[in-house]
C-alpha positions in Angstrom: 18.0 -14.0 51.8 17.1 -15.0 48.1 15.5 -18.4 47.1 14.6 -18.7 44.2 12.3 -21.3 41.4 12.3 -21.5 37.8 9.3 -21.4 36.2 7.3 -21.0 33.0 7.1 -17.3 31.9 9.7 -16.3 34.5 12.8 -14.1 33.9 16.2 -13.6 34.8 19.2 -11.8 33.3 21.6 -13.2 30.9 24.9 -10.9 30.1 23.4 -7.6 31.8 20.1 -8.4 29.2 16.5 -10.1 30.3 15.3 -13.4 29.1 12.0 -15.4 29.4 11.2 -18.9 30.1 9.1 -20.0 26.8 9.3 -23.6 28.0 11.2 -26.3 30.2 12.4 -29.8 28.4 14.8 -31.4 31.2 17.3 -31.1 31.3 16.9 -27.9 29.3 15.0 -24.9 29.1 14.4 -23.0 26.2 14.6 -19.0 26.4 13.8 -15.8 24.8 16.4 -13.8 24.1 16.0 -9.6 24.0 16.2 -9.9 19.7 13.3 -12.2 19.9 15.0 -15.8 19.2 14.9 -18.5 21.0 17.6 -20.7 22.2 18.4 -23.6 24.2 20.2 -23.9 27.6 20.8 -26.5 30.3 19.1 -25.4 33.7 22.5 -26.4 35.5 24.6 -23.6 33.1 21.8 -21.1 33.5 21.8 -20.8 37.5 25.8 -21.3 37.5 26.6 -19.0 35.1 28.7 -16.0 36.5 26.3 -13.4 35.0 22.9 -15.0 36.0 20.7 -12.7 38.4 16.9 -13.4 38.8 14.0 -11.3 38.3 11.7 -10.7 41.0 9.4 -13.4 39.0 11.4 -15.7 40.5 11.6 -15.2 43.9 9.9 -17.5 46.2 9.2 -14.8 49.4 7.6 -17.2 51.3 11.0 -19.3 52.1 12.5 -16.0 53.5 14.5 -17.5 57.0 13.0 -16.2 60.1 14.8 -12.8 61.1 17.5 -13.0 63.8 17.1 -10.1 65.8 13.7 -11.9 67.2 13.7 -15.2 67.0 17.3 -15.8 67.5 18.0 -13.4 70.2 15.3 -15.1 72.7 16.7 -17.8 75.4 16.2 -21.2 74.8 13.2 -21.7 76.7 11.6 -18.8 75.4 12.1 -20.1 71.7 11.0 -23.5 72.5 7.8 -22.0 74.0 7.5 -20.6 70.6 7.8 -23.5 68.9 5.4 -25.3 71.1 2.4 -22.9 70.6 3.3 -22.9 66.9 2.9 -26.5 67.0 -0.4 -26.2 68.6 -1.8 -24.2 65.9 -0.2 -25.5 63.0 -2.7 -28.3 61.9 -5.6 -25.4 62.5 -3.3 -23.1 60.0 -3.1 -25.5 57.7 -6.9 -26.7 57.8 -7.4 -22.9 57.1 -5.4 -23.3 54.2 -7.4 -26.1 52.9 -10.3 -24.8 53.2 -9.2 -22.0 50.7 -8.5 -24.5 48.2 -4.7 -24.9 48.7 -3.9 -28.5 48.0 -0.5 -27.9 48.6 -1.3 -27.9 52.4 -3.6 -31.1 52.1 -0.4 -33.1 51.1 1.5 -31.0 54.4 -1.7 -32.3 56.7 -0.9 -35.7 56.2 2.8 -36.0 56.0 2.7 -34.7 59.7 -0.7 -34.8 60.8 -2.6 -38.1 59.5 -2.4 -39.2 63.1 -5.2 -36.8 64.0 -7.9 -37.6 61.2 -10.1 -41.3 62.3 -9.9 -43.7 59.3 -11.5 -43.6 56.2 -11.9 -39.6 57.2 -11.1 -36.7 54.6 -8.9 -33.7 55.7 -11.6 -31.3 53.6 -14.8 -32.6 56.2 -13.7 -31.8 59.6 -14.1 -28.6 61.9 -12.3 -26.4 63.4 -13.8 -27.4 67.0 -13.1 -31.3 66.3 -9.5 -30.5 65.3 -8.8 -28.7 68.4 -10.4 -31.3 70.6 -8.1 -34.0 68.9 -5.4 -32.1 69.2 -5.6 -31.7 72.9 -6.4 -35.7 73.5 -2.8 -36.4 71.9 -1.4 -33.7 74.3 -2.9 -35.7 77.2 -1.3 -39.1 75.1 2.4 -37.3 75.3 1.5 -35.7 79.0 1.8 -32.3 78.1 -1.3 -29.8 79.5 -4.4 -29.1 77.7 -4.3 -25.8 75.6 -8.0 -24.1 76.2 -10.1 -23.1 73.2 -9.5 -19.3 73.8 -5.5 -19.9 74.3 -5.5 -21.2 70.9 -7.7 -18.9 69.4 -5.5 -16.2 70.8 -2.2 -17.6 69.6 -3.9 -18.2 66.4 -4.9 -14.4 65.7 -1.5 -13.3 67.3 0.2 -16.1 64.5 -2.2 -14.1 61.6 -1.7 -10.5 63.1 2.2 -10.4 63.0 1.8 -12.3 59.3 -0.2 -9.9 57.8 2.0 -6.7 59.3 5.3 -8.7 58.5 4.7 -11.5 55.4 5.4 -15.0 56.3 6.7 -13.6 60.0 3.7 -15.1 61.6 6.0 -17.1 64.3 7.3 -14.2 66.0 3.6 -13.3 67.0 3.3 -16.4 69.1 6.4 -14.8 71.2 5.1 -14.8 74.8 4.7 -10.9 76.4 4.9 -11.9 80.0 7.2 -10.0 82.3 7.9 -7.2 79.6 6.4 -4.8 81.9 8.0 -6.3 84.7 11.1 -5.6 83.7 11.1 -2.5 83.0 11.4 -1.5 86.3 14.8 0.2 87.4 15.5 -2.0 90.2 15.0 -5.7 88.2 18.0 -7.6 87.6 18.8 -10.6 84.9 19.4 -13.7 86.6 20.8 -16.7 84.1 20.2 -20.6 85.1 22.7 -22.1 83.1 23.6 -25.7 82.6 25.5 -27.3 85.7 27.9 -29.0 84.0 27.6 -26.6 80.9 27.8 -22.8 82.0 27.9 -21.7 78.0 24.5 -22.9 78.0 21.4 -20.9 79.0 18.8 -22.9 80.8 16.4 -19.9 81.7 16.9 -16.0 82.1 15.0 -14.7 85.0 14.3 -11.0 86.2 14.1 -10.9 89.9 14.3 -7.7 92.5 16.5 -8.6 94.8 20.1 -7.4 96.2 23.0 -7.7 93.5 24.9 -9.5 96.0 22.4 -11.9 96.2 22.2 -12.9 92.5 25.3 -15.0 92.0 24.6 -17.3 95.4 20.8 -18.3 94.5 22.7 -18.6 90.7 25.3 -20.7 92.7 22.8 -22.8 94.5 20.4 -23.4 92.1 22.6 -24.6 89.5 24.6 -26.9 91.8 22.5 -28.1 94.2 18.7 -28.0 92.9 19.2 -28.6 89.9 20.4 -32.5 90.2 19.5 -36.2 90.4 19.2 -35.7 94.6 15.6 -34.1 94.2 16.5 -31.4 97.0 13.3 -29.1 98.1 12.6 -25.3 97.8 13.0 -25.2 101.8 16.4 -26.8 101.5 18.0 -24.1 99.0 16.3 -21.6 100.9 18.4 -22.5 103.7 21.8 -22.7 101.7 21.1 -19.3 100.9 20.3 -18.5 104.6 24.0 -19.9 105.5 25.2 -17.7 102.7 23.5 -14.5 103.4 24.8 -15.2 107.6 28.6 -16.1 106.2 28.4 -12.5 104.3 26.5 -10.8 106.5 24.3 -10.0 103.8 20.5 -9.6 104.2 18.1 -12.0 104.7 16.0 -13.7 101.5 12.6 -14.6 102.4 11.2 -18.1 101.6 8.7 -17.0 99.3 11.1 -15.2 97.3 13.5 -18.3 96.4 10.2 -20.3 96.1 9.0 -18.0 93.4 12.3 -17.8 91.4 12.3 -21.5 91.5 9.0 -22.1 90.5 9.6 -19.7 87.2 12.7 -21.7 86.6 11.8 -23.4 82.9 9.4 -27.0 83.8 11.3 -29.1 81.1 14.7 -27.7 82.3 14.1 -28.6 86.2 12.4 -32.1 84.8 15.3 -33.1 82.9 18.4 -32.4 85.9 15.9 -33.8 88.7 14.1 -36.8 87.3 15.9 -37.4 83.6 14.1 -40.8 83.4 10.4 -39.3 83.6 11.4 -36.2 82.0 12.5 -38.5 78.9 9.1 -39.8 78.8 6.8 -36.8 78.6 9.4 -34.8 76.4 11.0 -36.6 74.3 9.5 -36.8 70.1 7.0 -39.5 69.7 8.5 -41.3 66.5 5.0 -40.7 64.2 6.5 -38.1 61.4 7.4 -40.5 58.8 6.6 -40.0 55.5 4.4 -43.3 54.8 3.5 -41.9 51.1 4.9 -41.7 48.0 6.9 -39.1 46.2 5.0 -36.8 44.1 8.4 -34.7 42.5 11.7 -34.2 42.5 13.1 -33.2 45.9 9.2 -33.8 47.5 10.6 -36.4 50.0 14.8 -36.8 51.0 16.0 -39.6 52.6 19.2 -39.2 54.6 21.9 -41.7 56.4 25.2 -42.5 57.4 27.2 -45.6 57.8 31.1 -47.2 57.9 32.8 -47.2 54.3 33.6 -50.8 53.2 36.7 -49.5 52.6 40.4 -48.8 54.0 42.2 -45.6 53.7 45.4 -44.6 53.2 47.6 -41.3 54.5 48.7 -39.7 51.5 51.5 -38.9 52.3 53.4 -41.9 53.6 50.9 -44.7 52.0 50.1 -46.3 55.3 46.7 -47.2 56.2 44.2 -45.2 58.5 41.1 -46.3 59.1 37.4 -46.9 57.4 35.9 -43.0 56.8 31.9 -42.3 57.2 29.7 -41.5 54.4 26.7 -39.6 54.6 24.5 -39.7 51.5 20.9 -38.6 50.4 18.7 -39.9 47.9 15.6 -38.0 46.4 12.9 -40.4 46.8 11.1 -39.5 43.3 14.0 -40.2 41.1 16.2 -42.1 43.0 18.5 -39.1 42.5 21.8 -38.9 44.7 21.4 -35.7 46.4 24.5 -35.5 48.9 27.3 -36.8 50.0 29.9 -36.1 52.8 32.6 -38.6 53.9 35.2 -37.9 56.5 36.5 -39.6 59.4 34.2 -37.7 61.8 31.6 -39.7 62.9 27.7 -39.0 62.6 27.1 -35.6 64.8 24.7 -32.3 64.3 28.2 -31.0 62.7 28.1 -34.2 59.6 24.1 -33.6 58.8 25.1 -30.1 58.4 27.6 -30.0 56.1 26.0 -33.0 54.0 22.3 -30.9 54.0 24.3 -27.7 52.8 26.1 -30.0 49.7 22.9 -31.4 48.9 21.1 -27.4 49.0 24.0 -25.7 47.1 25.1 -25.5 42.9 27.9 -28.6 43.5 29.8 -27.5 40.8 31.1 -31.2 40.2 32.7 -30.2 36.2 35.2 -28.1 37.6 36.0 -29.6 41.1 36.2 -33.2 39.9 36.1 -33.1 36.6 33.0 -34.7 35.6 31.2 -35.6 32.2 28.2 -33.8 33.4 27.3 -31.6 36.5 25.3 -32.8 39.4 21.6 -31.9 38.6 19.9 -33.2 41.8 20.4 -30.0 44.0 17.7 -27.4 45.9 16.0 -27.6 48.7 13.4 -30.6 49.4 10.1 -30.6 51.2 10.7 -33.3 53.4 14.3 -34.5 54.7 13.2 -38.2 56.3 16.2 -39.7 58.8 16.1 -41.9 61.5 16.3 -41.6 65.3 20.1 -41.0 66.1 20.7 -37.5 68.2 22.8 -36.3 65.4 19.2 -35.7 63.6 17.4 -34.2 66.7 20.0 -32.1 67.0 18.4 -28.1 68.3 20.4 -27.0 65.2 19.4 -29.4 62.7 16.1 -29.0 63.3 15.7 -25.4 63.1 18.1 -25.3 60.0 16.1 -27.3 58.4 12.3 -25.9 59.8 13.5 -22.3 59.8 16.3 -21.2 57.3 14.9 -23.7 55.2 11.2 -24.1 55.7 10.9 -27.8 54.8 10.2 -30.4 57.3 12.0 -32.9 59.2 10.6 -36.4 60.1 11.9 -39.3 61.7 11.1 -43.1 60.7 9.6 -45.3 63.2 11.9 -47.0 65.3 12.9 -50.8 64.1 11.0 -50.7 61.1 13.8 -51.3 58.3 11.1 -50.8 55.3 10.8 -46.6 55.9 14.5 -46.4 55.2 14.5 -48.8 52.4 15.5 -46.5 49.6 19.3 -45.0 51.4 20.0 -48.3 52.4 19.1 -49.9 48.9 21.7 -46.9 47.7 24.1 -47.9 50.0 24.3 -51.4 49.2 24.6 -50.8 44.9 27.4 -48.3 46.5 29.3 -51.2 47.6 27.8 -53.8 45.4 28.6 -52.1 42.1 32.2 -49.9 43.2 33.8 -50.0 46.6 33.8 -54.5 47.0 35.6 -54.0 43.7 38.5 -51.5 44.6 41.7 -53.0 46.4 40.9 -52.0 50.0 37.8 -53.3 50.4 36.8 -54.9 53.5 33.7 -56.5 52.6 30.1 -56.2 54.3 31.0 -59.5 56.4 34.3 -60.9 57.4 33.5 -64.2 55.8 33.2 -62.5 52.5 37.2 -61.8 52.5 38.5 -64.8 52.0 42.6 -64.6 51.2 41.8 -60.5 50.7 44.2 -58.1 53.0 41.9 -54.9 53.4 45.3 -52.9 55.4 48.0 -54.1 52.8 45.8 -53.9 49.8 44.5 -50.5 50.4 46.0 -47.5 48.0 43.5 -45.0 47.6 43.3 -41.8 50.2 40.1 -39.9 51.0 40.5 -37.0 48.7 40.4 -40.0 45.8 38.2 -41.8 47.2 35.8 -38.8 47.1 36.6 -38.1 44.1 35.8 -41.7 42.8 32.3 -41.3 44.8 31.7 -38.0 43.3 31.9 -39.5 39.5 30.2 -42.3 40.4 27.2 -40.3 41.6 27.2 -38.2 38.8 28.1 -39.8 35.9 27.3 -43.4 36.7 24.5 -44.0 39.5 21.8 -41.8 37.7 22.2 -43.3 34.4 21.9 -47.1 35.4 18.1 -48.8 35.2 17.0 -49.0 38.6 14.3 -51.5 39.6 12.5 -49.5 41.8 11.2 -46.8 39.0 8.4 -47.0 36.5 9.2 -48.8 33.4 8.4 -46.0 31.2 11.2 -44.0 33.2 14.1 -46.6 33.8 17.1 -44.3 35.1 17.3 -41.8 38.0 17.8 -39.0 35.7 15.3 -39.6 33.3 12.3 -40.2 36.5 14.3 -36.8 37.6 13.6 -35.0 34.3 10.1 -36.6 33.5 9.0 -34.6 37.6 10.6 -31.5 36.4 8.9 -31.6 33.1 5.2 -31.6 35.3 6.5 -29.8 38.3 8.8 -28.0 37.5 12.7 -27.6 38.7 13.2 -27.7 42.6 13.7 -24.4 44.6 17.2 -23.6 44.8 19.3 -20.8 46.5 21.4 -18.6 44.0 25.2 -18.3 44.2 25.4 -14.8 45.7 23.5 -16.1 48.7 25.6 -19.0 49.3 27.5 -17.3 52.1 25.3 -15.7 53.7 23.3 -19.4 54.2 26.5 -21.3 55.1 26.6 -18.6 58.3 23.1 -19.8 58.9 23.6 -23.2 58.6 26.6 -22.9 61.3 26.1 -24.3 65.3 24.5 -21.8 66.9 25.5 -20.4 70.8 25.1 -17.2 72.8 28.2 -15.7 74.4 28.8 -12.1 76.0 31.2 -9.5 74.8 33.2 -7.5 76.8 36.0 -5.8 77.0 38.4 -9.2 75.6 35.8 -9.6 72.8 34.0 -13.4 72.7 36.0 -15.7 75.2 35.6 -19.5 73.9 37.3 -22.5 74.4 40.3 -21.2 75.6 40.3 -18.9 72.5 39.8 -15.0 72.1 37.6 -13.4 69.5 37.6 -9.9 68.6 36.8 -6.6 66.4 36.7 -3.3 66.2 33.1 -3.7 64.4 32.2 -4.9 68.1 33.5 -2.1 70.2 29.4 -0.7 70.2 28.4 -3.5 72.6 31.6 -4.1 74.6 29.6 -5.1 77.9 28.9 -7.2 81.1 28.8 -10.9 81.1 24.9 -10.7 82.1 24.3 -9.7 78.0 24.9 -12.6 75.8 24.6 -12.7 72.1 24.1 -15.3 69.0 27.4 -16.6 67.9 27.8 -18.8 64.5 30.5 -21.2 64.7 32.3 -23.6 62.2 33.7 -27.0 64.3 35.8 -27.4 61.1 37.7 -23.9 61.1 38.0 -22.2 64.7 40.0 -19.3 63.2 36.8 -17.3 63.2 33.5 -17.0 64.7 30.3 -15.0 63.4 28.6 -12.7 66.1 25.1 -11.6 65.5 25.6 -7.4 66.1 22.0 -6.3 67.2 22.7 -3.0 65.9 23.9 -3.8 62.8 21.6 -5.8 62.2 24.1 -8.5 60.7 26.8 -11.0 61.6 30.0 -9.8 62.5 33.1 -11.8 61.5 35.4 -12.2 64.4 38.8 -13.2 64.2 40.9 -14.8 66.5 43.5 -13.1 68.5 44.7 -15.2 70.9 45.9 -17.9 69.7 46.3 -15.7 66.9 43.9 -16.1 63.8 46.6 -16.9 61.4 47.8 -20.1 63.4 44.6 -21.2 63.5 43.4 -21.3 59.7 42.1 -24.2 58.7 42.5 -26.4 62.6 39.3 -27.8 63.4 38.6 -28.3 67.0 39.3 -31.8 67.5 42.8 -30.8 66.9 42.7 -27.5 68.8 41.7 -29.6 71.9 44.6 -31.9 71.0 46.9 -29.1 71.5 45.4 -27.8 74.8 45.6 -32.0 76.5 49.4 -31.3 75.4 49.5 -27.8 76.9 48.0 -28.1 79.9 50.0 -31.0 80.8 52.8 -28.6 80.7 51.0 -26.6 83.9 52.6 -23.3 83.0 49.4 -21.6 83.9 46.1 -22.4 85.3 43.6 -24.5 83.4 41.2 -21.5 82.6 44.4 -19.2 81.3 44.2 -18.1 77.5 47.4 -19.9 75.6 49.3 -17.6 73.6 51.0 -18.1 70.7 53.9 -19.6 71.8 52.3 -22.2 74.3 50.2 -22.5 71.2 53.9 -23.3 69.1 54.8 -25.4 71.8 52.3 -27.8 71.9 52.0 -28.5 68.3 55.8 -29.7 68.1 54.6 -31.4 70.6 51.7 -33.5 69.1 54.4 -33.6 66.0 56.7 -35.5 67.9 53.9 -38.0 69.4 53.0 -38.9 65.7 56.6 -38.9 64.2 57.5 -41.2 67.0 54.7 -43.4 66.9 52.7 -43.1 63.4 54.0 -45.8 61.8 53.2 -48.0 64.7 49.4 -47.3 65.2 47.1 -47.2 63.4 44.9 -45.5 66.1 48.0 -42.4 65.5 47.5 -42.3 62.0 43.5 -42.0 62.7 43.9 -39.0 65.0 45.9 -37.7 62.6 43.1 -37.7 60.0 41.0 -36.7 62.1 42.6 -33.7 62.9 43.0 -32.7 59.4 40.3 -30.0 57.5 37.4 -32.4 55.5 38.4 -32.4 52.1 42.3 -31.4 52.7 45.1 -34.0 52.4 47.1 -34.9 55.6 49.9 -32.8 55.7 51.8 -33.7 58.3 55.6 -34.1 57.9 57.0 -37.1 59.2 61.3 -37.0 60.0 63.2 -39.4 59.4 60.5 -41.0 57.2 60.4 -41.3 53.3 57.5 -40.6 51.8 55.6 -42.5 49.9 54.7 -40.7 46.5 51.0 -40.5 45.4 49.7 -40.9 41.5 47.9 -38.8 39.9 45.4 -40.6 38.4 42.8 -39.7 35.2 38.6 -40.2 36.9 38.8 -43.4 34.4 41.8 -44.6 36.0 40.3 -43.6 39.3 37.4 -45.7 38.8 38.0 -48.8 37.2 42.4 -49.6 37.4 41.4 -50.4 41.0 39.3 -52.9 40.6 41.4 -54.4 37.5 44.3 -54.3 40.2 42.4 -56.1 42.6 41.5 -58.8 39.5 44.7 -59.5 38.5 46.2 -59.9 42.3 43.7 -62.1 43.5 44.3 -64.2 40.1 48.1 -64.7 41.6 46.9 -66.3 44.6 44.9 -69.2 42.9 
């Protein structure tokens, strides 16, 4: 995968022809054409333009996303013993780097690492030997077990080995090589621990010897039994198993067998199903990766949040009123820059961080979508995305979207300090001070502020125009206005943003033609077999003939890419093919399912399996599909214009970013206008003047 940065003297092709970068003036750039003259260009119609490829010059190598036929094919516990030996070593890599004279890693150090240096103490003066004996004192702080000197020393040359065979690949030395000569032995067997409530999730993968008939009661007994809150010893499973063997007449399991495939069951995944409360202790993050610095250049430090619209919606099809959306917005730290923004009625989940992180990454392409004065400049990918504490950000997937795929670093403010998320919540309040309290709709930021105003009668504008109206607003508004919080001699957003381009040039950004490719990567990640049905999910079949290759047992799981917003298809990693295979659904079949997120899909199963036509586990076909859709259609036509709480599900049930299209009988509908992005903006609030002026 290609991401790129502009620089001085880079190239690129123009039209089929090379051109040079002579010099950068944001928001432009001046070129060299292949005649010799020079001309001027804006940096946003250079890397949008449909005939822009870069050179090899431009290529930043050392972003290149982990591979997936290593890293992602390993269990979970196996990859997040990865990631804790990496994060063992990582301060001694990066002292390594500073000691070559890379001041880029200086600055990395001490965004994440400041908490091991004494005060008043410079990065450049201490030792290797010190480092590591810090470094094992705050693993006895967060009760984790000392790492000995030669253990990190080891991991450390295995890190430097595989990055000098494969660049930047260094990770995928610190992948453990126990067992591999284990199991190769004929007579070893896979034994999955999966999640007891959860059986889609792999706890631990375990290679025993012992009888095939054996397998799925210690899998049974483990899962159910051991692995809860009732704290039941090795001695007691053993026994279960005893019963089982004597009900089957089945061979005998000795003691010390079951004891040793329970004590190589993974530590945190036993901790957290027998003792959650103590396991939360020792394992969970320590809140101490917040960025207490300031911004050195544009997209250096991102700050990312969500919270309730001050706002009413409205259906747009019949006018009435839904519900307050979410909006998730990020703001580049440096400038003051709006760099994303996602609103939908969804509220904050791994699935939300996700989709606003991939707006804020990618081109936004604001002229054409929403017809803007001038295209959204803040885009690329940051050094540091800064959130708070909610799960939605320690989501598995987040995290390694954002360390992995995108090599920048995740850090989490310190809990109940307000000041570390000052500047998203300063932009969320100008939000709402300057725009949304001024449209009809508004419900204010406190109930005493309404006075006479009726948020659910007043409202008139539905999501798609009110993301519109948020889109212009960020674009051709926010970054021109003086803000406060910038140097005097650089008043607005987007002339702080230009001034850090000017020194440090334009942020890292991933090119058009690898757009796709990422938004697979950025997808929720899960394993699943394949067999002879194809990928069995959530009462859905996947399948295709690219697949037929590794048709297979249930034992042999592989990484599936998934979409919560568009169930139609799924993305399987082929580990042959070494790519992702697109995967249609087949049953329901794929065309009924374009575009139906799965909130709604597990709409139409409550419906269906109320029916009882089949069992609960049984694959709905199309028709029981057909079924209960008219029958979710007749719950809303018969109570939407009742409830509200109707009229929610129904936007929630609804594609983000598509209008509600759900046809109501009986019902006239109430027409929409088309309004101009002046209109859209300011006859709302003129509106809301002119009504409130009636009721004085």
């Amino acid at each position: 995968m290609s991401i790129n940065q502009l620089k001085l003297y880079s190239e690129f092709f123009l039209y089929g022809k090379k051109h040079k970068i002579i010099s950068i003036e944001p928001p432009y750039v001046r070129i060299k054409r292949p005649d010799g003259e020079d001309i001027k260009m804006k940096f946003t119609e250079i890397v949008s333009h449909s005939t822009f490829q870069p050179d090899t010059s431009m290529k930043v190598t050392k972003k290149e996303p982990a591979p997936y036929d290593v890293l992602a094919k390993l269990s979970e516990s196996k990859r997040e013993e990865v990631s804790e030996r990496f994060e063992v070593i990582h301060p001694l890599i990066l002292l390594e780097e500073i000691k070559s004279q890379n001041l880029r890693s200086i600055q990395k150090f001490m965004d994440q690492y400041k908490y091991l240096l004494k005060e008043g103490e410079e990065v450049t003066s201490i030792q290797q030997e010190v480092l590591i004996n810090r470094i094992n004192e705050m693993r006895i702080v967060q009760k984790k077990k000392r790492v000995s000197r030669s253990t990190i020393m080891r991991y450390i040359k295995a890190y430097r080995d595989q990055e000098n065979e494969q660049n930047y690949r260094g990770i995928e030395g610190l992948i453990s090589r126990k067992g591999r000569g284990y199991t190769g032995r004929k007579d070893t067997k896979s034994l999955e621990v999966c999640h007891p409530q959860k059986p889609e999730i792999v706890l631990d993968i375990l290679h025993v010897r012992i009888h095939d008939e054996l397998i799925p009661i210690v899998k049974s007994i483990i899962e159910n039994d051991y692995l809860t809150k009732y704290n039941i010893s090795k001695a007691t499973v053993w026994r279960s198993v005893k019963r089982e063997c004597a009900y089957k007449q089945l061979k005998e399991v000795s003691y010390s067998t079951i004891s040793d495939i329970i004590d190589r069951i993974d530590k945190k995944a036993r901790e957290r199903f027998r003792n959650l409360k103590q396991a939360k202790a020792i394992y969970d993050d320590v809140a101490r990766g917040y960025a207490d610095r300031d911004a050195l250049h544009p997209l250096d430090i991102i700050q990312i949040d969500h919270t309730r619209l001050d706002m009413q919606i409205i259906d747009d099809q019949t006018g009435l009123t839904i519900d307050r959306p979410w909006i998730t917005l990020g703001i580049d730290v440096f400038s003051r820059m709006p760099w994303c923004l996602y609103i939908s009625f969804e509220a904050p989940s791994a699935n939300v961080v996700r989709k606003a992180i991939q707006h804020g990454v990618f081109f936004k392409n604001t002229k054409s979508l929403y017809g803007t004065e001038s295209e959204w400049e803040a885009f690329g990918i940051p050094n540091v995305i800064y959130v708070d504490n909610g799960m939605d950000f320690k989501s598995s997937d987040i995290k390694r979207l954002v360390n992995e795929s995108l090599k920048s670093e995740i850090m989490h403010r310190p809990v109940r300090i307000p000041k570390y998320g000052a500047v998203i919540e300063r932009l969320f309040r100008t939000v709402n001070d300057e725009l949304i309290h001024n449209i009809l709709g508004t419900t204010k930021s406190k109930f005493a502020d309404l006075g006479e105003i009726k948020p659910e009668e007043e409202a008139c504008l539905t999501l798609n125009q009110i993301r519109k109206i948020l889109t212009i607003y960020m674009t051709d508004m926010y970054p021109i206005r003086d803000h406060r919080g910038l140097p005097v001699y650089s008043k607005t957003p987007m002339n702080r943003y230009h001034d850090g381009c000017n020194e440090a040039g334009f942020p890292e950004w991933i090119e058009p033609s690898e757009e796709e490719r990422y938004k697979i990567e950025f997808m929720l990640t899960l394993r699943k077999p394949y067999t002879r049905d194809g990928v069995r999910w959530g009462n859905r079949i996947y399948k295709s003939e690219e697949c037929n290759d590794i048709i297979g047992q249930k034992e042999t799981k592989y990484v599936v890419k998934y979409d919560p917003d568009d169930i139609s298809h799924i993305f399987l990693k082929h580990p042959k093919k070494e790519r992702f295979i697109e995967l249609l659904a087949v049953s329901p079949a794929y065309e009924q399912l374009i575009g139906v997120n799965s909130y709604t899909y597990s709409r139409v199963l409550k419906i269906w399996s109320e029916e009882g036509e089949r069992k609960k586990k049984s694959i709905p076909g199309n028709e029981q599909y057909a079924r209960a859709a008219r029958k979710i259609q007749d719950e809303i036509n018969n109570s939407y214009f009742k409830k509200k709480n109707t009229r929610k599900t129904v936007a929630r049930m609804t594609e983000a970013g598509q209008s509600v299209t759900v046809t109501f009988n009986g019902q006239q509908q109430k027409s929409v206008v088309n309004r101009s992005k002046e209109e859209e903006l300011f006859l709302v609030a003129k509106l809301a003047e002119e009504k409130r002026n009636e009721k004085q």
